[in-house]
C-alpha positions in Angstrom: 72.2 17.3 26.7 72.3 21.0 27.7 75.9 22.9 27.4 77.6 22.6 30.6 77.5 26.9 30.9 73.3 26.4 30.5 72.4 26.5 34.0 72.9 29.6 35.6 70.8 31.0 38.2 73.3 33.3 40.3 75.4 35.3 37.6 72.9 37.1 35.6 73.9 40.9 34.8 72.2 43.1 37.6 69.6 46.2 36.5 72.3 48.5 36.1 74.4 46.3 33.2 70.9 46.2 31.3 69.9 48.4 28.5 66.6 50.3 30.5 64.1 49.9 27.4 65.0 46.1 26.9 63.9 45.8 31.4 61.2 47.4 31.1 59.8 45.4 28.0 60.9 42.2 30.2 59.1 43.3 33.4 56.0 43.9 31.0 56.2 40.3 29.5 56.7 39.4 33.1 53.7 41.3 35.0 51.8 41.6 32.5 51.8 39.0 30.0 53.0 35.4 31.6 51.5 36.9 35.1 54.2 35.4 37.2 53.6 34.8 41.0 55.6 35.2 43.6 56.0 31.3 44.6 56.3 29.9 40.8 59.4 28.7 39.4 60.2 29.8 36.1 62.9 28.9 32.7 63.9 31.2 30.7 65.3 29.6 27.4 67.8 31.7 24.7 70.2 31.2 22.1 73.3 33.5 21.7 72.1 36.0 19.5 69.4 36.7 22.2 71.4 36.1 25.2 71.1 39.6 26.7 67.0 39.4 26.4 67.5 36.4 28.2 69.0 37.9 31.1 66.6 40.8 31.0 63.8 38.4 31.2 65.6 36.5 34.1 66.1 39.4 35.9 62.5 40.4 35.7 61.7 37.4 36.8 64.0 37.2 40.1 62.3 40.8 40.3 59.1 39.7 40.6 60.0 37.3 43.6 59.7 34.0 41.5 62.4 31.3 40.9 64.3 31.7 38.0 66.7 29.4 36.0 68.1 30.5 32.6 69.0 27.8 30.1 71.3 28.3 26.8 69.8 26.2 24.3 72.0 27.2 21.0 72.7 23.9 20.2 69.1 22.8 20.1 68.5 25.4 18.0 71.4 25.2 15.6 70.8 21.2 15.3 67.1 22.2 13.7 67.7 25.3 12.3 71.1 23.4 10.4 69.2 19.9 10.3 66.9 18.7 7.5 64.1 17.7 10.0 61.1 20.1 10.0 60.0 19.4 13.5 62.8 17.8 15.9 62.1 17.6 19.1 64.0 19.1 21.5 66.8 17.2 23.9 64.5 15.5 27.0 66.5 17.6 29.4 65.2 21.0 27.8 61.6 19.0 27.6 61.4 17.8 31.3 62.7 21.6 32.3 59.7 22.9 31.1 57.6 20.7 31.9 58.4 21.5 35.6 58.2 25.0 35.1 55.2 26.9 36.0 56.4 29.2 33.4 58.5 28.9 30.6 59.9 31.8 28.3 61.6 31.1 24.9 63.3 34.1 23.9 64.8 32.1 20.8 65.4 32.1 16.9 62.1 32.9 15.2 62.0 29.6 13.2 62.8 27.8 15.7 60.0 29.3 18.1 57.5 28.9 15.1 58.1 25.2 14.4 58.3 24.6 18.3 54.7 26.2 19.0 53.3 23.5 17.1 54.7 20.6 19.1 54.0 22.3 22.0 50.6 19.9 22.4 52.1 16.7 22.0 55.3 17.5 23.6 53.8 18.8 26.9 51.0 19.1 29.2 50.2 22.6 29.4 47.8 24.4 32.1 47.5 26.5 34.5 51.0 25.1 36.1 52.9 24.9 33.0 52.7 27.6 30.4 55.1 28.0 27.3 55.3 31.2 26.2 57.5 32.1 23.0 58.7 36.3 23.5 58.6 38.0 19.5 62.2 39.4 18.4 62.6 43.4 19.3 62.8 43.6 22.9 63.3 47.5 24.0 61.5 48.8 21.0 58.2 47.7 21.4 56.6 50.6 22.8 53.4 49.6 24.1 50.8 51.4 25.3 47.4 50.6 26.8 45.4 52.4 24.4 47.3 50.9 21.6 46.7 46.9 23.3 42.9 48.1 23.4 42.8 48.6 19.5 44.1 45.3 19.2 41.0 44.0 21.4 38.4 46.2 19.6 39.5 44.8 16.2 39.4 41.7 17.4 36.4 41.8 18.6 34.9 43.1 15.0 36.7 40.1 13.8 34.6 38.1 16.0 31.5 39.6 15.1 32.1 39.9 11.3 32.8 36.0 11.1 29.7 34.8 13.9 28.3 32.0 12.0 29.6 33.1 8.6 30.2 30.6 5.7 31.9 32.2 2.9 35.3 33.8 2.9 36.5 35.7 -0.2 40.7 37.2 0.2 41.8 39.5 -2.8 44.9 41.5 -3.2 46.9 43.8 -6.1 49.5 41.2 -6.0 46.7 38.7 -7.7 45.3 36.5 -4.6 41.9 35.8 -5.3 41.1 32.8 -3.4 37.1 31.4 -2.1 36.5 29.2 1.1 34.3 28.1 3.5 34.6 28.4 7.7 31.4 27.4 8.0 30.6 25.5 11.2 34.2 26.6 12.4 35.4 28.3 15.5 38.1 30.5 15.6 41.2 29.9 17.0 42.2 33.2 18.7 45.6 34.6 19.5 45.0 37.3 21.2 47.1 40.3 22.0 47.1 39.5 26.2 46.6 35.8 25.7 45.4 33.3 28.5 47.7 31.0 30.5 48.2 27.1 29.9 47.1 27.2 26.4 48.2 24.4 24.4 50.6 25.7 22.3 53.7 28.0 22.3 52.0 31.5 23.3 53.0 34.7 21.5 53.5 37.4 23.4 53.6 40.3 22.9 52.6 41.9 19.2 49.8 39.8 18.5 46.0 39.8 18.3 45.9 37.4 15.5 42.4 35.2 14.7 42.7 31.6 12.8 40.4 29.3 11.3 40.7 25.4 9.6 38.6 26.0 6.1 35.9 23.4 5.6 37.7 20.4 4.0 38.4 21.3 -0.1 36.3 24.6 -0.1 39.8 26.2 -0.7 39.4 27.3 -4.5 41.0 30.2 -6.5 44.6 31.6 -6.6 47.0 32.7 -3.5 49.8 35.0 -4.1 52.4 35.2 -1.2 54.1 38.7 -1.2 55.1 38.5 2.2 56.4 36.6 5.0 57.2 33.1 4.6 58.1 30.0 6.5 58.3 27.4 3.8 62.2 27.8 3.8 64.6 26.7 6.1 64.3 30.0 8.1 61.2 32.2 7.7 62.1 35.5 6.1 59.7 37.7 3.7 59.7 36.3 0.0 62.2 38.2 -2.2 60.1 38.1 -5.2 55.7 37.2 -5.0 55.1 33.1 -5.2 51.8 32.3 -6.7 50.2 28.9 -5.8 47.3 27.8 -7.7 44.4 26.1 -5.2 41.9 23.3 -6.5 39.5 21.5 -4.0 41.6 22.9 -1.1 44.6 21.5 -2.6 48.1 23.5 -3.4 48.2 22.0 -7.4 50.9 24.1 -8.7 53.5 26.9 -7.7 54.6 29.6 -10.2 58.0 31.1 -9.9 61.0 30.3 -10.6 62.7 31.8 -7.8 64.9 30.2 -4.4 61.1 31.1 -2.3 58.7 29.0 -4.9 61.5 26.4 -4.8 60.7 25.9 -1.1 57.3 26.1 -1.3 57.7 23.1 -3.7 59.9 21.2 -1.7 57.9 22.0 1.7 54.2 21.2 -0.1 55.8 17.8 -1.4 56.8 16.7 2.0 53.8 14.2 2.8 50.1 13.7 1.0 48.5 16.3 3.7 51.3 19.1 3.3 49.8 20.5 0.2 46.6 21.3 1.9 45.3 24.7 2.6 44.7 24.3 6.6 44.3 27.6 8.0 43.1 30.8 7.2 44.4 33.5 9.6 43.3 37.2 9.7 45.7 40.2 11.7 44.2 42.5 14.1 46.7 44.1 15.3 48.5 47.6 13.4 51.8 47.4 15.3 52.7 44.2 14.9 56.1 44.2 12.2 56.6 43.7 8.7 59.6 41.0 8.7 58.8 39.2 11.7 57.0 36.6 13.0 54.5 38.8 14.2 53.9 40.0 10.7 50.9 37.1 10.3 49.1 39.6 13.5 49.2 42.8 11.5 46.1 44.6 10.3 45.8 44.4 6.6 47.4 41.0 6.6 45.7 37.4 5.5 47.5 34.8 5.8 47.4 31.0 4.8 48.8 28.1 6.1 48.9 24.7 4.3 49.6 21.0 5.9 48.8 20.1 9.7 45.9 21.8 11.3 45.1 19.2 13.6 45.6 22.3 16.4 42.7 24.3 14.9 39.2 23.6 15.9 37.4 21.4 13.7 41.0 20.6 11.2 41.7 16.6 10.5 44.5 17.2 8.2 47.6 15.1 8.9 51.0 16.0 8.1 54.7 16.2 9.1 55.0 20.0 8.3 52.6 23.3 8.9 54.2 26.5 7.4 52.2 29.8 6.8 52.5 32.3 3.8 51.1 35.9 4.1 49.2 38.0 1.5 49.9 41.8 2.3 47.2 44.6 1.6 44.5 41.8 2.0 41.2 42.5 0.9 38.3 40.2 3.1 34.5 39.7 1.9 32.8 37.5 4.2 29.7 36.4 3.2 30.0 38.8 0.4 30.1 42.2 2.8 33.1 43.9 3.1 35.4 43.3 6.1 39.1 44.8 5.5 40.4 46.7 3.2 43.2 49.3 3.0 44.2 47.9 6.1 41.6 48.7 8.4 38.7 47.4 9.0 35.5 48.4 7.2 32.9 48.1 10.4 32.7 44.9 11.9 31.7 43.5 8.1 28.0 43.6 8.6 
């Protein structure tokens, strides 16, 4: 069940009551991003502590001509963020509201937006009439600009490029990752900074430009050290001291550290026989996405690695009840042994 204040599609605060840069961010997200129409109807989900980006976004919305309901959905998020369930499904009432939505914008808790993008394909059928889009933390401070969204592209392009028909990977960093594997045969899994509608997942929007790959099964090999973000624990927050995982056959086999963030990692890779897999290799694009956040996995001169279910990414067959990503910072990529990023840019387009 939704609370009984959830509903509300006549009492949102007016453009005057709303901060102007938090608005204009919304109408951007709006416009530009989910591309609302004039004759859709569309939910806008929060929780409290992002309530008034919420009603920003509803406003923008009723703005743009569309139908607009905003939903509170604290106690959903509270009950997984509190809960000892990695994925938990959210009430039917929240699931059928979206699923009649031709739009649907979670401006929500960061964990909980993470853990529901990847239910998003079993939970719904997306398309063209139903997209879910998940909004990144920071509203009104984003800054934008066109020429900065058309690095993003250009880099990701030279991703593109760098890794056509490519086989090995090689990631390096100071902090001690040195880890080897193989995409060979794979297709990337873009998340791009303007990202199409009705994709099957939860789509980021808007600090992305983010480009993911399943490894070839047990290429993995070598030594990752996570000095950055992390989802592994209960909420995702960046690791207060490095964890170093040790990677045989494509396997997590052991976890150095002895602090509260290689406890999770422990706990979290111990969850099912397919959690301890390394499933996805993902590469940032974009150099304005921010260190803390979410959005940290999309920033040039990040890699970052995700281990258990990758049965999302093209060509991954690996089963399990959890998926959480760890990020090496100041990355350095060899791909088929010629230099891609380092530094935090990009060295050409790695050819």
């Amino acid at each position: 069940m939704v609370e009984s204040r959830d509903v509300d599609s006549g009492s949102e605060p007016d453009a005057g009551d709303m901060p102007s840069g938090v608005l204009s961010d919304a109408r951007m997200i709006v416009r530009d991003f989910a591309q609302v129409r004039p004759d859709e109807t569309v939910t806008v989900f929060s929780d409290r502590p992002r309530r008034v980006e919420g009603e920003a976004l509803a406003l923008a919305v009723r703005e743009s001509g569309a139908a607009v309901i905003h939903v509170d959905i604290s106690q959903a998020v509270e009950r997984v963020l509190q809960g000892p369930d990695f994925w938990l499904d959210p009430p039917a009432s929240i699931l059928a509201c979206a699923q009649s939505s031709n739009v649907s914008l979670f401006a929500v808790d960061e964990t909980y937006a993470f853990r529901l993008d990847h239910r998003v394909s079993s939970l719904f059928q997306t398309g063209q009439e139903c997209s879910i889009f998940k909004v990144d933390v920071g509203m009104g401070t984003w800054r934008l600009t066109a020429e900065g969204m058309a690095v993003v592209d250009a880099n990701g392009r030279a991703l593109l490029r760098a890794t056509s028909g490519c086989d090995q990977v090689r990631i390096t960093s100071a902090s001690g990752t040195d880890l080897r594997l193989s995409i060979r045969g794979r297709q990337c899994l873009e998340v791009p900074q303007v990202p199409s509608r009705g994709l099957p997942y939860g789509i980021s929007v808007p600090l992305w430009g983010e480009y993911n790959w399943a490894p070839v099964d047990g290429s993995p090999d070598g030594t990752v050290v996570i000095d950055g973000l992390s989802e592994a624990g209960a909420a995702m927050a960046v690791v207060t001291e490095p964890v170093s995982l040790t990677v045989t056959g494509g396997l997590v086999t052991a976890v150095q550290g002895a602090s509260a963030d290689a406890d999770a990692f422990r706990a979290v890779l111990a969850t099912d026989a397919g959690a301890s897999v390394v499933g996805e290799l993902g590469i940032g694009a974009n150099p304005n996405a921010r260190i803390g956040t979410e959005t940290e996995k999309a920033l040039l001169g990040t890699v970052h690695l995700g281990f258990g279910n990758n049965t999302s990414y093209p060509g991954g067959t690996n089963r399990s009840a959890i998926h959480v990503d760890g990020v090496v910072r100041n990355a350095r990529v060899e791909v088929d042994g010629r230099l891609l990023l380092e530094g935090g840019r990009l060295i050409g387009d790695g050819r």
